[in-house]
Phi, psi and omega in degrees: 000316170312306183293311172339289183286341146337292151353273178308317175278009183273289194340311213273342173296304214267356195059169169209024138094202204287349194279325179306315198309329182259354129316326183283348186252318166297310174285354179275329168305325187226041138059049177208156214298138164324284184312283233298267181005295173292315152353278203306321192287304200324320182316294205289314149334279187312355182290326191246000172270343197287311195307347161304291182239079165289353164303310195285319186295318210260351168276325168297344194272307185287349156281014170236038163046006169293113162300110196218002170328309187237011168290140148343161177285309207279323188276321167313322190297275190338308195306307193302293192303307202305295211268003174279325173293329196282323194279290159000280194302306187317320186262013178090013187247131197311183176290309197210161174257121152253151209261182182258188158252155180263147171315155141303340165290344168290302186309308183298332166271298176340294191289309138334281172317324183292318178287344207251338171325139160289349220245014150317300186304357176253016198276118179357299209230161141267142181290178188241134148338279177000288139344293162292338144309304211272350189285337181295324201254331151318320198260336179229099186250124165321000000 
């Protein structure tokens, strides 16, 4: 419990960007777990976050033991996504959650709630309503 709240008080410091803000808006809404939740999203962030900081990414890549000294940016993505789906897959967790279909007004709260969450505001880049829609309808399929 101690490592939980440790945990938790790190989380609140530091924010933690679109993939939680829009977890926190998908597992409250729809009753469904945190981890699973970030899991699944995460592939679909970084997608849209690297061309901001490909520094950071590729520094994330050599603590995942990925050779990445002289790759290209576009073969980093690819290295990075490879091993997050691997890891993903390793524990048993899908791609995507399947739904009933959502309303549109459900979607249209995810997505409100996901944007106006703090923990956006720490996010590389800002996403667009757009954006953030469409990463909902990759992830939670109908």
């Amino acid at each position: 419990m101690l490592g939980s709240l440790q945990a938790g008080l790190a989380f609140s410091n530091a924010s933690l960007g679109a993939v939680h803000a829009m977890s926190h808006s998908m597992g409250g809404l729809l009753n469904l777990p945190h981890g699973e939740c970030n899991s699944i999203l995460l592939e679909h962030i970084i997608r849209l976050n690297f061309e901001t900081v490909p520094d950071r990414y590729r520094d994330i890549a050599r603590q995942f033991g990925l050779l990445v000294d002289n790759v290209s940016d576009a073969l980093l993505l690819e290295m990075i996504i490879n091993r997050i789906v691997a890891m993903r897959q390793n524990v048993n967790i899908p791609a995507s959650i399947k739904m009933d279909a959502l309303e549109e007004a459900t979607v249209d709260y995810l997505v409100e709630n996901a944007l106006n969450d703090p923990c956006m505001v720490t996010n590389p880049r800002t996403l667009t309503k757009e954006e953030v829609r469409i990463i909902y309808g990759r992830v939670l399929q109908t």
